[in-house]
FIMI-358298 format. One record per residue (C-alpha): residue in three letters; x, y, z. Coordinates in pm, whole numbers, plus 32768, in hexadecimal, padded with zeros to 4 digits. Layout:
ALAXYZ...
//
This chain:
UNK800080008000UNK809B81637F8CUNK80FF823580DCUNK80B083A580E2UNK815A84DA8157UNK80CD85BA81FCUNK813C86C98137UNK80758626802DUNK7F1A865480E8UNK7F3087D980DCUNK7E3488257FD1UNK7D4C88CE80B1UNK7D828A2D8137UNK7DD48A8B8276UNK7CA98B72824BUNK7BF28A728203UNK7C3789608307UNK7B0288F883C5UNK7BD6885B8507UNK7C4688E78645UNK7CA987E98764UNK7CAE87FE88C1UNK7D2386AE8954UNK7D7286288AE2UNK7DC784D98B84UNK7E5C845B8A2BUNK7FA9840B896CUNK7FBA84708807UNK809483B48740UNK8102835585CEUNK804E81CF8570UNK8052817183C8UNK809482E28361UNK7F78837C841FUNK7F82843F8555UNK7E9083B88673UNK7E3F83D687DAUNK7E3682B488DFUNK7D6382C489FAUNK7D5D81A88B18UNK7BEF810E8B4FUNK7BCD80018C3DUNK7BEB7EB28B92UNK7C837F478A71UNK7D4C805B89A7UNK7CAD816D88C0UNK7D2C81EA8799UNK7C99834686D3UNK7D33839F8580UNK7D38852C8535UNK7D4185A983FAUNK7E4886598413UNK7E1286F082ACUNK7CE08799831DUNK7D4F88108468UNK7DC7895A849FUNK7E2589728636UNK7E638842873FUNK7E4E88E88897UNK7EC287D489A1UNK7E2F87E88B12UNK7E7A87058C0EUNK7EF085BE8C15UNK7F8685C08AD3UNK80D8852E8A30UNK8167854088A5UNK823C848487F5UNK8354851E871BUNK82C7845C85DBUNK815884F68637UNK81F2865D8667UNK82BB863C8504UNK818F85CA8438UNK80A386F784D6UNK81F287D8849FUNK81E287868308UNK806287948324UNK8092891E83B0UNK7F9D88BE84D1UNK8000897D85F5UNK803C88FB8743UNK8004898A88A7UNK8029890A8A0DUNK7F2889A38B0EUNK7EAC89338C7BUNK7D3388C58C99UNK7C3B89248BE1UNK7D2C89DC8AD1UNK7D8E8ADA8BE6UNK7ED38AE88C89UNK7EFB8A438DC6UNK802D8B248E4EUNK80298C498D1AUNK7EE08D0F8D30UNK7F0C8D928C10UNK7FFA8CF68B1BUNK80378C038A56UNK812D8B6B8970UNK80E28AF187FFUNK81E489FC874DUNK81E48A7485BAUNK8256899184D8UNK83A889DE8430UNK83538A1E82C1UNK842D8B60822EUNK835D8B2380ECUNK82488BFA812EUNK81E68D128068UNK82C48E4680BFUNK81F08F728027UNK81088F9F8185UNK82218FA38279UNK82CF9093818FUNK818F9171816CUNK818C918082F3UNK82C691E18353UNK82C692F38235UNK81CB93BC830BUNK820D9314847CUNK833793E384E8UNK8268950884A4UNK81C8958485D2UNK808196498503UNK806D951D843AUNK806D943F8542UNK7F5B94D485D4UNK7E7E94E58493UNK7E8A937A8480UNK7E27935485C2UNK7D0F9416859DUNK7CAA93548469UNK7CB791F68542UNK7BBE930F863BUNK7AFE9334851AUNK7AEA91EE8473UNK7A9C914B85F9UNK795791E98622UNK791191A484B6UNK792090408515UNK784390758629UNK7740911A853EUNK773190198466UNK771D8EFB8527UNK764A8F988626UNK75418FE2851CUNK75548E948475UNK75958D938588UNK73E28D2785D4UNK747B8C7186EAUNK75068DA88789UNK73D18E54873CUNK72F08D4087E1UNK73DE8D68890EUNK73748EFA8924UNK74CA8F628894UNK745790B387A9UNK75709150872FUNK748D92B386E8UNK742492AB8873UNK748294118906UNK7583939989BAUNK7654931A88BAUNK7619943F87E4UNK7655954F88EAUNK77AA94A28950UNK780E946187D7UNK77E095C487A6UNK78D1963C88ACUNK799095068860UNK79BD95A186E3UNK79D296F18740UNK7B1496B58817UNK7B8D95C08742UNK7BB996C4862FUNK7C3F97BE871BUNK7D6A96DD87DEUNK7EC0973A8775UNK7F5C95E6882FUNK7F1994728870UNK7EE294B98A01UNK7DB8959989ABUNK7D4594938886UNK7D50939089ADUNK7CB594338A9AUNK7B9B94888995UNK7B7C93368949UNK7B7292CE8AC9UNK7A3793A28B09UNK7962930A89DDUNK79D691C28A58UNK794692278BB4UNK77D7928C8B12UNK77F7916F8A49UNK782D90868B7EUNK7719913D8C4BUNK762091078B0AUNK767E8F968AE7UNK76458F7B8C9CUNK7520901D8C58UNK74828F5E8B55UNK74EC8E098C11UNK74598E9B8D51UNK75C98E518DCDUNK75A38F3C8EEEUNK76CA8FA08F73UNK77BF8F318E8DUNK791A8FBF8E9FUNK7A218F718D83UNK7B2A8EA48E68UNK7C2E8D928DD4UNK7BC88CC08EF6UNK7AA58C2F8F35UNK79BC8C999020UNK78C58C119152UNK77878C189081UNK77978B0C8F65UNK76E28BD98E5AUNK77F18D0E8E7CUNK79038C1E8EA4UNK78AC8B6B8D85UNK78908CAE8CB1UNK79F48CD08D0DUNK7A5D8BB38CCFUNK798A8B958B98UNK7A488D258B0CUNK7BAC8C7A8B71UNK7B6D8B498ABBUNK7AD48BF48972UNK7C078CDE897DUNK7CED8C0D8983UNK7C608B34883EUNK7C4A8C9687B2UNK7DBD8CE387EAUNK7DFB8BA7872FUNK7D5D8BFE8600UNK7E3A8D42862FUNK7F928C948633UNK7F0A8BA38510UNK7EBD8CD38451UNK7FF18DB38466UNK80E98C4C842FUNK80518C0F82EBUNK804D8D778282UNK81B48D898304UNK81BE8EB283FAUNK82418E95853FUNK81928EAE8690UNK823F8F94872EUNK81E19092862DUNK80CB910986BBUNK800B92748695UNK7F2F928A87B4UNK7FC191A688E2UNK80F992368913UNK822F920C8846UNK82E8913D8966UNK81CB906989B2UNK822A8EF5896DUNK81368E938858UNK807C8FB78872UNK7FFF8FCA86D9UNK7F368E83872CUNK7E768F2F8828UNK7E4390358747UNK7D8E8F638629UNK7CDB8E8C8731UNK7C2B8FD187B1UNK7BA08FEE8642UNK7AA08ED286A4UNK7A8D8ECF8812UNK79828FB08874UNK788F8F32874DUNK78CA8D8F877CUNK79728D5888D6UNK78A88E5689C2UNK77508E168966UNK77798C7C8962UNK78248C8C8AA5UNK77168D138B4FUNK75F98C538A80UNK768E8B348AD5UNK76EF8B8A8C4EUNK756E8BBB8C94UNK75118A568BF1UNK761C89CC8CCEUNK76B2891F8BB8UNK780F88598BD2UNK796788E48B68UNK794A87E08A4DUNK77FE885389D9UNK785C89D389B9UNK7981897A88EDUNK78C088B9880CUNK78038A0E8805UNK78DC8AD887EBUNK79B68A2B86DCUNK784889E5860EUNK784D8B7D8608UNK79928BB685CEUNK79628ABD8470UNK77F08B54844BUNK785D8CD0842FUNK79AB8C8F839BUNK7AA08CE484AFUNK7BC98C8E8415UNK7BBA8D0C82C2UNK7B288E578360UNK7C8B8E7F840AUNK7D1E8E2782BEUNK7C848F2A8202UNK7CA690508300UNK7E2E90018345UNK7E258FEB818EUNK7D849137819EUNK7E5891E98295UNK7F8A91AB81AEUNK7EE091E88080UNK7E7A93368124UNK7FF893998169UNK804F9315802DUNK7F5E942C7F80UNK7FDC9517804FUNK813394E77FF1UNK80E995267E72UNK802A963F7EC2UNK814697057FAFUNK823596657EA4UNK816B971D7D60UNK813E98457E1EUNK82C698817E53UNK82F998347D16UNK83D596CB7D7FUNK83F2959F7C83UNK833594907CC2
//
């Protein structure tokens, strides 16, 4: 029988990939070319096969081993591979966490180009953080307005709240001349937003911590926001490895913040996927398991991945325009 590599099995885009895993109590490992996970029953062993073709992040909780073979086959894949504590959060790092890449120095070289062209300039900088600002709440528009699941669940994105904060949220947007005030900016939407969402749930009380709480429904809307985040961030790291730009580039988190770009394209679907399913499911009491089946059903549903394709595509093509234009308009070749 002919053996295939896995380099072989990359037809489908990253974009395009429908799997994310989050796996505990289990040994991946390398069995007849495929990559599978073992898991110990009681009369007998277990073994999953994942596609590792169609799988863009592996996010390992507790409990878990891999094999070198298993690592080197996901490696040519370009799946990406994380260690976290239970639940995909950090047991001893609140609020890191670290992403193997694969090692492939044949990826195109035009985006990371296109980003450092404009990243050492402060005013540029900015403007493309305030075009992730922008495209974040466009996200949250659309999804808001289209999701009838959200909108059975009371979420309206043209409620008064919303609007009223969205306004001031705009309005200083457009007027910050740093990151500090764009984060700050962004902190107080994400404080309506959290208050609307406690609302909504009746989830009295609620207070964003990174611990859980006494009461089981806030505690779980904790837990349930940590978890989400966390899948979020890596669709992040997938995105900006294939598109070749480092993570430490970032133009909102801080430009010494370890990873910090990820954060910055995970905030793009945050607030319009992670906060509203957190608390949705929270207040059915539903397991860790079943919210990220949820939450990784909406992330496929509304396109999560290709949506932080097209606005990291966008932000370059942006600087790129601007180049020709301050080019033409000294009179430069081209």
């Amino acid at each position: 029988m002919d053996q295939f590599s896995p380099s072989d099995l990359k037809a489908i885009l990253h974009s395009k990939r429908a799997n994310l895993y989050y796996l505990e109590y289990c040994r991946l490992m390398q069995k007849d070319g495929r990559v599978l996970y073992l898991t110990e029953a009681t009369k007998e062993n277990l073994y999953y096969n994942i596609p590792i073709a169609n799988t863009t992040v592996i996010l390992l909780g507790n409990g878990t081993s891999i094999t070198q073979a298993a690592m080197r086959m996901l490696a040519q894949a370009g799946v990406l591979v994380g260690f976290s504590g239970g639940g995909g959060m950090p047991l001893y790092m609140g609020n890191e966490i670290e992403w193997f890449t694969p090692q492939n120095e044949y990826r195109p070289t035009e985006y990371l180009q296109g980003w450092m062209a404009f990243w050492f300039d402060d005013d540029k900088r900015l403007a493309a953080a305030k075009i992730f600002q922008s495209a974040r709440i466009d996200f949250l528009k659309q999804v808001w307005q289209k999701d009838r699941d959200l909108k059975g669940e009371g979420f309206n994105f043209e409620d008064k709240a919303i609007q009223g904060a969205l306004d001031t949220f705009f309005t200083r947007t457009e007027k910050a001349t740093n990151s500090q005030e764009l984060l700050l900016t962004e902190a107080q939407l994400t404080k309506v937003l959290y208050k609307y969402a406690a609302n909504t749930t009746q989830a009295d009380g609620f207070k964003r911590q990174h611990q859980s709480t006494s009461k089981v429904d806030i505690g779980k809307a904790n837990d349930f926001l940590n978890h989400g985040n966390y899948l979020a961030y890596g669709l992040a790291a997938s995105t900006l490895w294939v598109l070749g730009i480092p993570h430490g580039f970032a133009v909102m988190h801080g430009k010494t913040r370890r990873g910090a770009l990820v954060f910055d394209i995970a905030d793009l679907i945050k607030d319009a996927l992670v906060l509203p399913w957190a608390f949705i499911c929270a207040k059915e009491n539903a397991t860790v398991q079943e919210f990220r089946q949820q939450i990784l059903q909406a992330f496929t549903d509304h396109k999560a991945l290709d949506y932080m394709f097209d606005t990291l595509k966008a932000v370059v093509l942006s600087e790129e325009q601007m180049a020709v234009i301050d080019a033409s308009q000294q009179g430069d070749p081209l």
